[in-house]
C-alpha positions as CSV (number, residue, x, y, z in Angstrom):
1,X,0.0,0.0,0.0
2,X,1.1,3.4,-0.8
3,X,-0.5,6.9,0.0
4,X,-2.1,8.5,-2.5
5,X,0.4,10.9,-4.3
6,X,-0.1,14.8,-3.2
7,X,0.7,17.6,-5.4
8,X,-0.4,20.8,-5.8
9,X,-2.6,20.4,-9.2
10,X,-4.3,17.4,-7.6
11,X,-5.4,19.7,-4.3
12,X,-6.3,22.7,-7.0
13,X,-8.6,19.9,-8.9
14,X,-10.3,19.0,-6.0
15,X,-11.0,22.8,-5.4
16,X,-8.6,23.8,-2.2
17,X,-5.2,25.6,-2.5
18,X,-2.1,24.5,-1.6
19,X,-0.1,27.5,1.3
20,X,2.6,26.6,3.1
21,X,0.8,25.2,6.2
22,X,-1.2,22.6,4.1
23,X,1.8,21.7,2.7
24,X,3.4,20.9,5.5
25,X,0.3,19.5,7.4
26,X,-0.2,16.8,4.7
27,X,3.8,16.3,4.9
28,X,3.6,14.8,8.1
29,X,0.7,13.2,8.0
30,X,2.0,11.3,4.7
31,X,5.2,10.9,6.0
32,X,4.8,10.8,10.4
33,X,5.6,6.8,10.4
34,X,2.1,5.9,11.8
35,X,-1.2,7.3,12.9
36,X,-0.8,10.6,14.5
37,X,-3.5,12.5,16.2
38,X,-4.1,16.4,15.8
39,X,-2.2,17.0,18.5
40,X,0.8,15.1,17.5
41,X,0.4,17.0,13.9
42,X,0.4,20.1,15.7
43,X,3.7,19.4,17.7
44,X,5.8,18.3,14.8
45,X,4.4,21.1,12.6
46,X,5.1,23.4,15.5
47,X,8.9,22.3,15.2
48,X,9.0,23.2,11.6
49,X,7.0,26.2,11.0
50,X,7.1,27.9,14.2
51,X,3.6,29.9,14.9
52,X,1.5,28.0,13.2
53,X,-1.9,27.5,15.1
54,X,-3.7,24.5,16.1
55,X,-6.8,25.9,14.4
56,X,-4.9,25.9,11.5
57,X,-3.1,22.3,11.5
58,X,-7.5,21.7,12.2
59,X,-8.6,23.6,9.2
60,X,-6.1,21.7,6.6
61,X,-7.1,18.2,8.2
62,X,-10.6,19.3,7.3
63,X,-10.0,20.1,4.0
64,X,-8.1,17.0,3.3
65,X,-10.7,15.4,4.8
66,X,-13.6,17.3,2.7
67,X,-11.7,16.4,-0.8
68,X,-10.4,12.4,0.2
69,X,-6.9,13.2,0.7
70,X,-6.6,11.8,4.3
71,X,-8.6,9.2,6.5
72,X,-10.1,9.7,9.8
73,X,-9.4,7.0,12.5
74,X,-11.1,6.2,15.6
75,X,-8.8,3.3,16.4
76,X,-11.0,2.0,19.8
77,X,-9.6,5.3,21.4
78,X,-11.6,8.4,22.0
79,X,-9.9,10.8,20.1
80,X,-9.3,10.6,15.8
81,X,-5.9,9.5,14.1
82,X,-5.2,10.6,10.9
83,X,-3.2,8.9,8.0
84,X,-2.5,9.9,4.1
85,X,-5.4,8.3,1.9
86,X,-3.9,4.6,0.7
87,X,-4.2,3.0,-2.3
88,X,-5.8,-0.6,-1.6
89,X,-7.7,-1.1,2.2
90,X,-6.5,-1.9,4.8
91,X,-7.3,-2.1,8.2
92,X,-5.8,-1.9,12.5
93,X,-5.2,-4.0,15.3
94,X,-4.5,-1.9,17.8
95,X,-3.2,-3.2,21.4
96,X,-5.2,-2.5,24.1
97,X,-1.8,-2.4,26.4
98,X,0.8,-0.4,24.8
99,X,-1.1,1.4,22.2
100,X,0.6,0.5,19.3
101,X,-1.6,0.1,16.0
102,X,-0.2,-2.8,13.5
103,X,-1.6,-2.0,10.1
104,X,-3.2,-5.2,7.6
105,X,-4.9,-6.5,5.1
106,X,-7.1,-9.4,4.8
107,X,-9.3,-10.7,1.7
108,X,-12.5,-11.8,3.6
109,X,-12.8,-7.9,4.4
110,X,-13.2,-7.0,0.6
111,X,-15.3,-10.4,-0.1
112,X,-17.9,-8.8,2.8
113,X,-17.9,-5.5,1.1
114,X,-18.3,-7.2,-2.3
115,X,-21.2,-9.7,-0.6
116,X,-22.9,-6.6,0.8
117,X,-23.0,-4.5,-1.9
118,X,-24.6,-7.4,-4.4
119,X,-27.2,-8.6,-1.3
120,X,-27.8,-5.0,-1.0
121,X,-27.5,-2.7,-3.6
122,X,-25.6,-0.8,-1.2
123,X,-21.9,0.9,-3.1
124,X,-19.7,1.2,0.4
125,X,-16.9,3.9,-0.4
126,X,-15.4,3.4,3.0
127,X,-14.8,0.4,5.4
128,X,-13.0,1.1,8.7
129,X,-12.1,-2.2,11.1
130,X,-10.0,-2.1,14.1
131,X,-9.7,-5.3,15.6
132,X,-8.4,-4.6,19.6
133,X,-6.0,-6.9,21.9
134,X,-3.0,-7.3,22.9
135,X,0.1,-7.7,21.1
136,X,2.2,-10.5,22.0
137,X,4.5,-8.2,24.1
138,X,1.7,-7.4,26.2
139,X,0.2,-10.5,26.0
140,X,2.7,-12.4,28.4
């Protein structure tokens, strides 16, 4: 899986425009290593473009949001995570004990979505499954 590619005539297409702190906001989100939470996007953006405000770091996620550039995940925790777009599905276990969030894929997951959409006539754009437990260092 890769994220989707982000350029500045793709966001113009999709009817935003590209400043500096969108830039940079998708930046770390594409490239943060994991599943980072606003606050997380805030800190790192904080370190690179000094006085930038949370409300903005807020704004761009909601745009990306808005025109399918980034994915909102709940991930069993109370607050969202967010993560570049990817190109295929995939899915989260997430431990219950450490936190960590192990990314996969499985086939039965597309086989429901394919299932549910003949038995229903229902087209599902989006499918989001966490699976929660413990990882097998917090297991022992």
């Amino acid at each position: 899986m890769t994220a989707v590619k982000f350029d500045k005539k793709m966001l113009k297409k999709r009817g935003g425009r590209l400043t500096s702190q969108r830039s940079l906001v998708f930046d770390i989100i594409s490239k943060g290593g994991g599943h980072l939470d606003a606050a997380e996007i805030y800190a790192k953006a904080w370190r690179r473009m000094p006085g930038i405000s949370l409300s903005t770091v807020y704004r761009a996620i909601g745009k990306f949001k808005e025109l399918g550039l980034v994915e909102e995940c709940h991930l069993c925790q109370e607050h969202h995570h967010y993560e570049a777009l990817q190109n295929g599905s995939h899915f989260h276990l997430v431990c219950l004990g450490c936190g960590a969030v192990i990314e996969f894929e499985f086939p039965l997951v597309k086989r429901i979505r394919d299932e549910v959409d003949k038995a229903r006539r229902f087209n599902i754009v989006n499918a989001e499954v966490n699976l929660s437990g413990y990882c097998s260092r917090c297991r022992g």
